[in-house]
N, C-alpha and C positions, 0 to 999 in steps of 0.2 A: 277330342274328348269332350270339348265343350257342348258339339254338335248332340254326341251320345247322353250328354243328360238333357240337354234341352227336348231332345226326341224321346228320353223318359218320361219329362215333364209332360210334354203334350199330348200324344200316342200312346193308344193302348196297344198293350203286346200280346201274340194269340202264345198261349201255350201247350205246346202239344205232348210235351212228354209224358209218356203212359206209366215209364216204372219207376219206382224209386231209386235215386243215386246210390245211398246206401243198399240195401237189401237186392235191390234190381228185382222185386217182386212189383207186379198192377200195382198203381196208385188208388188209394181209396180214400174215403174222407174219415180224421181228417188227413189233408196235407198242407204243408209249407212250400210255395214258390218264390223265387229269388229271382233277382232280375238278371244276375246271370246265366239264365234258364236253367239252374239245377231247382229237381223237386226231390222234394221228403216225405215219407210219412212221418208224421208231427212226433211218433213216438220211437223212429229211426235218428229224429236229433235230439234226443235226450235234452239238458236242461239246455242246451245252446240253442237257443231261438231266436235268436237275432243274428248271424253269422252262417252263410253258408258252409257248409263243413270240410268242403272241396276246397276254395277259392279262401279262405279265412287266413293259412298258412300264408301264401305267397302275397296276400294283402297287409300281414302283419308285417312279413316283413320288409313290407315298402314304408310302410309307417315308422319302421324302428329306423330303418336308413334314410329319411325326410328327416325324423328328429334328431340324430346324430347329425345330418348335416347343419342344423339348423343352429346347434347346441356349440360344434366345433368352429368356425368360420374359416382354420388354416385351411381343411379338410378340405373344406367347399372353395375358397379358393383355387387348392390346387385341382380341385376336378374340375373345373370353370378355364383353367389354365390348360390342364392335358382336352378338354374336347375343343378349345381356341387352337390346340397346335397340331392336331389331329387332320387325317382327311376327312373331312364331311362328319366327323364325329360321333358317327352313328356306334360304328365300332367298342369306341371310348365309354358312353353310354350300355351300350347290352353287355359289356364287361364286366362293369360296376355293379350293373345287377345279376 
């Protein structure tokens, strides 16, 4: 992950997508692109302009389960406990989410 922003930071990204994610109609100006390559037309995302409208969902709720683990300490514990006893804990991880 660290790699992926540091190569945001540096690197320009080409963007090709022609149609809107929402409508799936040509892109025309304006549009809104995201760096997780979804594009908009600026008036397919309504007042949400800051948040891709695809990716906002499953990024929120990475946020809500960071701060519940943050907030609980038993919680993170015990998940700190079940990927220690775990094989390879990859499992244990894509569970939880």
């Amino acid at each position: 992950m660290r790699k992926e922003i540091e190569d945001l930071r540096t690197n320009a990204r080409i963007l090709q997508l022609s149609k809107c994610t929402v409508c799936t109609f040509i892109l025309d100006l304006p549009a809104v692109h995201f760096t997780c390559m979804h594009s908009f037309h600026q008036c397919c995302l309504g007042d949400n302009k800051k948040d891709c409208t695809e990716c906002a969902p499953e990024y929120r709720f990475v946020l809500e389960m960071k701060k519940s683990l943050e907030q609980n300490p038993k919680d993170q514990e015990w998940f700190f406990q079940q990927v220690k006893n775990s094989k390879g804990g990859f499992s244990v991880i894509a569970e939880y989410f």
